[in-house]
Backbone as a chain_set.jsonl record, in Angstrom:
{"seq": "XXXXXXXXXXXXXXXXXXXXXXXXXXXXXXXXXXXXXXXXXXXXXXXXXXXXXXXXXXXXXXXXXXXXXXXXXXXXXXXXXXXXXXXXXXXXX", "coords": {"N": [[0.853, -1.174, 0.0], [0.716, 2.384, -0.588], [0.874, 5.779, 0.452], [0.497, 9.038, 0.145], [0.729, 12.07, 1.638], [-0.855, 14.661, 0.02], [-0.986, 17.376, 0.172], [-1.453, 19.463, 3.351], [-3.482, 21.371, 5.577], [-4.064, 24.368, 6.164], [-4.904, 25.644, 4.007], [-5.71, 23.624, 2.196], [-6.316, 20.114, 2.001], [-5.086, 17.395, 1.188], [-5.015, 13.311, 0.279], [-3.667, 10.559, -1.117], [-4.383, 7.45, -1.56], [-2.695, 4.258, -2.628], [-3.151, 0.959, -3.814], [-1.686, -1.494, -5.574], [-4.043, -1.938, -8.509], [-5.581, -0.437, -7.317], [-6.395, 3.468, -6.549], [-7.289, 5.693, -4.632], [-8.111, 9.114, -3.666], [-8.211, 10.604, -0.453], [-10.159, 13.051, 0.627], [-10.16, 16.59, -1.437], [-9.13, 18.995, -1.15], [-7.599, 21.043, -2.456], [-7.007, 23.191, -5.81], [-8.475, 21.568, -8.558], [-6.572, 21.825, -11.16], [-4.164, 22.221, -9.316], [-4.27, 19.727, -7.639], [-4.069, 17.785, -9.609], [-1.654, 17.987, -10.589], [0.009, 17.639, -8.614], [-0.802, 14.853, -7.925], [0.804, 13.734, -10.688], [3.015, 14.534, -9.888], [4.121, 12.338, -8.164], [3.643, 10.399, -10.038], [0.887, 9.346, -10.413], [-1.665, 8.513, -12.452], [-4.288, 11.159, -12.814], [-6.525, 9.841, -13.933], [-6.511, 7.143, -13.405], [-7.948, 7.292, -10.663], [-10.227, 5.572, -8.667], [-11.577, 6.23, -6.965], [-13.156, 9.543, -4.778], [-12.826, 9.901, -1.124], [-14.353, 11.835, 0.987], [-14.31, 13.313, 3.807], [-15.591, 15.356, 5.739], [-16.667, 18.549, 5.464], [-15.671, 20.796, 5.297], [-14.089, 23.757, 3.283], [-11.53, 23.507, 3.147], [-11.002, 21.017, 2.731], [-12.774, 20.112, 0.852], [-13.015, 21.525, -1.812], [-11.937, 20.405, -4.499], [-12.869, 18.514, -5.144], [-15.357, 18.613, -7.124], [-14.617, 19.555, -9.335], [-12.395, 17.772, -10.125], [-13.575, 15.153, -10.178], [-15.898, 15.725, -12.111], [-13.951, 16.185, -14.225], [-12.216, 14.136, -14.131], [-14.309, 11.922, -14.517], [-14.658, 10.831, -11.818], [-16.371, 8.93, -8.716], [-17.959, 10.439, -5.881], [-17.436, 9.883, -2.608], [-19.525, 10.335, 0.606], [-20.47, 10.91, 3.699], [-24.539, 10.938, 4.309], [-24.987, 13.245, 5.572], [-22.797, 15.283, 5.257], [-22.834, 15.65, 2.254], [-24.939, 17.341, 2.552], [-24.004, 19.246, 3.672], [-22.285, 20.363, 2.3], [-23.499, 21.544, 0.087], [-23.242, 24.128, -2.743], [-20.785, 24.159, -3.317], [-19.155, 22.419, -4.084], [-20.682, 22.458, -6.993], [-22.017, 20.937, -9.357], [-22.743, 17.766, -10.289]], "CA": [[0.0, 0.0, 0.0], [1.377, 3.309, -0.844], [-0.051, 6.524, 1.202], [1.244, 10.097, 0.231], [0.118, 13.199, 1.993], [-0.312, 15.459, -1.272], [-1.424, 18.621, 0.722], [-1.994, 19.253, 4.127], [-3.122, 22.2, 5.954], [-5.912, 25.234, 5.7], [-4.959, 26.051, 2.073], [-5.866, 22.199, 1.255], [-5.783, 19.32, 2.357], [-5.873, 15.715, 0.204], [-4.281, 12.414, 0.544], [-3.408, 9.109, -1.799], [-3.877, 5.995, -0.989], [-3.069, 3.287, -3.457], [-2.832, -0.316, -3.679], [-1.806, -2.542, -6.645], [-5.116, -1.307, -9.296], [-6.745, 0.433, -6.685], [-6.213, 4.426, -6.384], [-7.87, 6.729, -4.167], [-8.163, 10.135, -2.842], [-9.149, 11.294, 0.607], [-10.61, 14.932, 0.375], [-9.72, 17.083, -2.238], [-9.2, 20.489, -1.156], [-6.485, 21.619, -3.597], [-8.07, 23.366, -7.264], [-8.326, 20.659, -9.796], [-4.848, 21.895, -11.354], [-2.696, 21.532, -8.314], [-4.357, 18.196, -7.49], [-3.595, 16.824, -10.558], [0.282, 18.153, -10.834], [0.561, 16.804, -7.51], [-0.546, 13.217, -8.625], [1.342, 13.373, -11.718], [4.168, 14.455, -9.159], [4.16, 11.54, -7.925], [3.458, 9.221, -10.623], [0.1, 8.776, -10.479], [-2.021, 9.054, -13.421], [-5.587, 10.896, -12.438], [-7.458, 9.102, -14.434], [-6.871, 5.95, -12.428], [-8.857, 7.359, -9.756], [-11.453, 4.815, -8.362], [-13.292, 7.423, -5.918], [-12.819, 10.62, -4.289], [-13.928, 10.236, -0.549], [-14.592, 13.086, 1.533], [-14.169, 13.097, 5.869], [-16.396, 16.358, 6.315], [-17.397, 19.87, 4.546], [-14.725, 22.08, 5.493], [-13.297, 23.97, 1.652], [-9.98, 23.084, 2.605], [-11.032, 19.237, 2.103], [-13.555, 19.557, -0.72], [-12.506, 22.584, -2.852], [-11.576, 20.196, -5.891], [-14.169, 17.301, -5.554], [-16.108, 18.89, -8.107], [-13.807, 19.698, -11.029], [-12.058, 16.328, -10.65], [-14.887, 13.978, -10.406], [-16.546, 15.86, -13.558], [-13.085, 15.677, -15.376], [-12.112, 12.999, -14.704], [-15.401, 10.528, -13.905], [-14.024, 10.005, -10.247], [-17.012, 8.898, -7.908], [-17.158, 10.776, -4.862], [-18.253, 9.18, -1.311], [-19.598, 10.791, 1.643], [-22.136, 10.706, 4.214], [-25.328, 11.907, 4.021], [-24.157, 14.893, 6.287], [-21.441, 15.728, 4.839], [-23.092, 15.883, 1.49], [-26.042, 18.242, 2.624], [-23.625, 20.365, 4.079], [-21.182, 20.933, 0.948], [-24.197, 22.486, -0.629], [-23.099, 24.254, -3.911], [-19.354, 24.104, -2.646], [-18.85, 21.493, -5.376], [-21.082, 22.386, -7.936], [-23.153, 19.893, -10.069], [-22.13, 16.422, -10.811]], "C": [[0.895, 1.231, 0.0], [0.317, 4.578, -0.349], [0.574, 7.71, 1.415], [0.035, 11.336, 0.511], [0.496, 14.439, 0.903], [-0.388, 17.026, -0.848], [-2.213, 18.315, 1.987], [-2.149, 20.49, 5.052], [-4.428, 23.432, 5.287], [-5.885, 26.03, 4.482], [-5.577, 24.818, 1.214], [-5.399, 21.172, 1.167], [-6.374, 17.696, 1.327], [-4.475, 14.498, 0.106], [-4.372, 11.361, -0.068], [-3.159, 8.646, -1.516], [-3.979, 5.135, -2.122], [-2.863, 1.844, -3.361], [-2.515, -1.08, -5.075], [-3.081, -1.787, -7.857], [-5.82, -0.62, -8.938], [-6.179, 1.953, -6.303], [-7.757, 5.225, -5.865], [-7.368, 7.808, -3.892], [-8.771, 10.259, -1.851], [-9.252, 12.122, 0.965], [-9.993, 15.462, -1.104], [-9.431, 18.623, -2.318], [-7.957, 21.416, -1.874], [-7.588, 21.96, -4.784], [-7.993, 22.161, -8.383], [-6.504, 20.789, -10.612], [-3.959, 21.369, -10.081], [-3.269, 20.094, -8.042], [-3.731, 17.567, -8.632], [-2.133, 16.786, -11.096], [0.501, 17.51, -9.67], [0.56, 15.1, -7.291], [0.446, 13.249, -9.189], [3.005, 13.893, -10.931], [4.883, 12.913, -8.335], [3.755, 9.789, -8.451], [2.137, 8.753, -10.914], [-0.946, 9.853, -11.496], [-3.71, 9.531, -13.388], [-6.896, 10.498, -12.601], [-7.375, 7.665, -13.994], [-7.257, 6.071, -11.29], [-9.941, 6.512, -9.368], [-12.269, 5.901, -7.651], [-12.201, 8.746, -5.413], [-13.675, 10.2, -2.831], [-13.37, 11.547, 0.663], [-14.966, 12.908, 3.099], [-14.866, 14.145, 6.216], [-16.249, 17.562, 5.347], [-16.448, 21.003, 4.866], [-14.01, 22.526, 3.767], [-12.426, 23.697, 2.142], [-9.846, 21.53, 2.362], [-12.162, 18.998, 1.3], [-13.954, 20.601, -1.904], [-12.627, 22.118, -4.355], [-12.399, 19.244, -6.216], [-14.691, 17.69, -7.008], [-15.324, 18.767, -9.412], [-13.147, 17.782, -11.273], [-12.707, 15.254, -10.617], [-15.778, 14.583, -11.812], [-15.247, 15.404, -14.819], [-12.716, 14.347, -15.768], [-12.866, 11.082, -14.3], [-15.157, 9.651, -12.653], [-15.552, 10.347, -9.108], [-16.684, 9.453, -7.085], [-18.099, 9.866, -3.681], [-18.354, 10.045, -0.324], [-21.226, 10.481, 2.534], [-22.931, 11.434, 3.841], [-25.236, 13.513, 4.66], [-23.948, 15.323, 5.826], [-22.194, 16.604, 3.46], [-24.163, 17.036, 1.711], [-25.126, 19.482, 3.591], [-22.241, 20.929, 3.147], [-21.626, 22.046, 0.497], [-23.716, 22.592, -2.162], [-21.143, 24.629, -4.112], [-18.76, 23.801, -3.819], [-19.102, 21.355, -6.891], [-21.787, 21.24, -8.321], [-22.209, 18.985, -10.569], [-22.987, 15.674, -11.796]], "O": [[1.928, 1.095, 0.655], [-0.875, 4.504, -0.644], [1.188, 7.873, 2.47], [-1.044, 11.53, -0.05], [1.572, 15.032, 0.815], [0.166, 17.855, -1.57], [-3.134, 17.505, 2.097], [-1.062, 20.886, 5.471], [-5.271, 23.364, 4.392], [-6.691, 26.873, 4.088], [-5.874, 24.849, 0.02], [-4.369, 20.92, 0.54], [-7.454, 17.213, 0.987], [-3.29, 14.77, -0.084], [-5.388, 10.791, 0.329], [-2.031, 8.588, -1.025], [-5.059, 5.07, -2.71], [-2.089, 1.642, -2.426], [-3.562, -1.195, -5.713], [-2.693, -0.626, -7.995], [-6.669, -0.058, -9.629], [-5.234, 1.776, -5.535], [-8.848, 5.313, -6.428], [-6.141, 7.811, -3.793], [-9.986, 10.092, -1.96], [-8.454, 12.4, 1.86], [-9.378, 14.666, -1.814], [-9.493, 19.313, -3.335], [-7.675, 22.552, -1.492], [-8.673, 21.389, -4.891], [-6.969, 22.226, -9.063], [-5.575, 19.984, -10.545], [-3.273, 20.352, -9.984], [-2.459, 19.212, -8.328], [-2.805, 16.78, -8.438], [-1.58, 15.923, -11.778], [1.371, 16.643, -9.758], [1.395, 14.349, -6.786], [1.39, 12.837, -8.515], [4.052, 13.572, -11.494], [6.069, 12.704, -8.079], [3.63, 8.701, -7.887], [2.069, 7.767, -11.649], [-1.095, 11.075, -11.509], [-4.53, 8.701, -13.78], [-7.924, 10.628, -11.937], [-8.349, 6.978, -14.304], [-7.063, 5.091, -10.571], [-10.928, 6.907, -9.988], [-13.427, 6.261, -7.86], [-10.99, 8.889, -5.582], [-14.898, 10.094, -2.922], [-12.243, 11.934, 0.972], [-15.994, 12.312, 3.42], [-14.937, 14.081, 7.444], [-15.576, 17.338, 4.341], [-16.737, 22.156, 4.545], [-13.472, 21.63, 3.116], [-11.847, 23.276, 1.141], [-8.859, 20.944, 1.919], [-12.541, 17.855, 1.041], [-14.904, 20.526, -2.684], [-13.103, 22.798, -5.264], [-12.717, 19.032, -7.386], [-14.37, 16.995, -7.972], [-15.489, 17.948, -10.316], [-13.362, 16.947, -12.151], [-12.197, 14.284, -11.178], [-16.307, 13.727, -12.522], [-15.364, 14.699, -15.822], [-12.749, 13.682, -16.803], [-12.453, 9.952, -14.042], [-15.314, 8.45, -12.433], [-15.866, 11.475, -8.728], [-15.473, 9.488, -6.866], [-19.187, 9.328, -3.886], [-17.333, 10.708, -0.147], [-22.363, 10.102, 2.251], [-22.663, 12.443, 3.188], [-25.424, 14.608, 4.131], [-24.738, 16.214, 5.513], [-22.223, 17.835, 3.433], [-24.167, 17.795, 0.742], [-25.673, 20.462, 4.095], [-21.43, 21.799, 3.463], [-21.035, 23.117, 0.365], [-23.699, 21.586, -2.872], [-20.567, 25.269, -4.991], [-18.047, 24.541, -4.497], [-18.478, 20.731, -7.749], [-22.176, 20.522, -7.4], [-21.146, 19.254, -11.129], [-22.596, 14.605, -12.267]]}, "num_chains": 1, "name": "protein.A"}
């Protein structure tokens, strides 16, 4: 298992975890650009995203949900909470 802290901190926080075929994110509070230079900093290509999931509603952990789950067809997960308290944070999926 491989588990890099890509940003952490109240500008934006998001974290990769991968395994063998399986790639996640947990949060995404970076803009769609820096998330995805910060994968590709590290090798990982963001279109092998399986999900995006999301630990609570704060923008510095779900800033980029939106852009990178529309770009690049990455499910996101969260509770029902969570999700009714994003609001329009994320935009339309």
């Amino acid at each position: 298992m491989r588990l890099t802290t890509l940003a952490s901190g109240s500008s934006g926080n998001a974290i990769y975890v991968g395994h063998e075929k399986t790639n996640i994110l947990i949060d995404c509070g970076l803009t769609g650009k820096k998330t995805t230079k910060s994968l590709e900093e590290i090798k990982v290509n963001p279109e092998t995203l399986a999900a995006i999931v999301v630990t609570h509603e704060h923008r510095d952990h779900v800033h980029g949900i939106g852009i990178m789950s529309r770009k690049y067809d990455i499910p996101v997960y969260a509770t029902e909470k969570t999700w009714a308290a994003i609001g329009q944070e994320v935009g339309d999926f």
